[in-house]
C-alpha positions in Angstrom: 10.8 -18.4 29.4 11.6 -15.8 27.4 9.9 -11.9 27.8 9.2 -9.3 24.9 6.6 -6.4 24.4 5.1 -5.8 21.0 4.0 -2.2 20.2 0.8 -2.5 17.8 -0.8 0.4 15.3 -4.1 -0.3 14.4 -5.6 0.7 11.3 -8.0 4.2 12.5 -10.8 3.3 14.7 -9.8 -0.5 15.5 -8.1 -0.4 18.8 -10.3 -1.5 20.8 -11.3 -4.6 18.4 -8.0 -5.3 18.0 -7.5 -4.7 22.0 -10.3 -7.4 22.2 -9.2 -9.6 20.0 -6.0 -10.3 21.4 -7.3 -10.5 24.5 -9.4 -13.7 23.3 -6.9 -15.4 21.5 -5.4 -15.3 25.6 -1.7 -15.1 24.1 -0.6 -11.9 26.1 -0.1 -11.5 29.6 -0.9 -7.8 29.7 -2.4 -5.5 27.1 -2.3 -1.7 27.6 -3.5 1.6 25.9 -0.6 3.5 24.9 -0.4 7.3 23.4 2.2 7.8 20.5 2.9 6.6 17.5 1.8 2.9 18.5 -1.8 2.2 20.6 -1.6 -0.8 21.6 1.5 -2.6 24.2 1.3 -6.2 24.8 3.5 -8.1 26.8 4.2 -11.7 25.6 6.2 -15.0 27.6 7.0 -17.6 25.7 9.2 -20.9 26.0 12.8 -21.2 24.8 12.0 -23.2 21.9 9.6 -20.5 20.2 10.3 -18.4 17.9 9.7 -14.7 18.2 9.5 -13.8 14.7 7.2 -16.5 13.8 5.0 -16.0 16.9 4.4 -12.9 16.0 3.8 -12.8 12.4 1.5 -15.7 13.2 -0.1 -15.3 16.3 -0.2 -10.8 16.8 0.0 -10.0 13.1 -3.0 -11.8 11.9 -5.2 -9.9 14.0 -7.4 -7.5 11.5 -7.1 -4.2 12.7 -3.7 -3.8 13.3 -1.5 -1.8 10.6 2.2 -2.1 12.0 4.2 -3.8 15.0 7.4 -3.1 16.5 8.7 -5.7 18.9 10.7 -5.6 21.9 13.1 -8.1 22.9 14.0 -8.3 26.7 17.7 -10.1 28.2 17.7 -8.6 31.8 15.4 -7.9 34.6 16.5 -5.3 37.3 
């Protein structure tokens, strides 16, 4: 399994139907508030095989609401 975080900016007043939404597609294992220039942090697991880019620009991006990503790609726990 592999581990990366997707910052999300939603478009103005959509965070919480884009918080929403995500949370009923059921892709993410956590979803958070965030202050800054993002408002939305996900945390994603996915197998091996997937591909991150893809995944997201199919599965996150798609969502309305949302305006921008940033992802964040994981190789080490401590």
């Amino acid at each position: 399994m592999r581990t990366f975080f997707v910052e999300i900016k939603c478009q103005l007043g959509r965070t919480y139907e884009v918080a929403s939404a995500l949370a009923e597609a059921e892709i993410a294992s956590e979803i958070y508030s965030i202050a800054g220039d993002f408002d939305v942090l996900a945390k994603f697991y996915v197998n091996d095989d997937v591909d991150i880019g893809h995944f997201v620009g199919e599965k996150v991006q798609s969502i309305p609401g949302i305006a921008n990503t940033r992802t964040v790609l994981t190789y080490r726990a401590f």
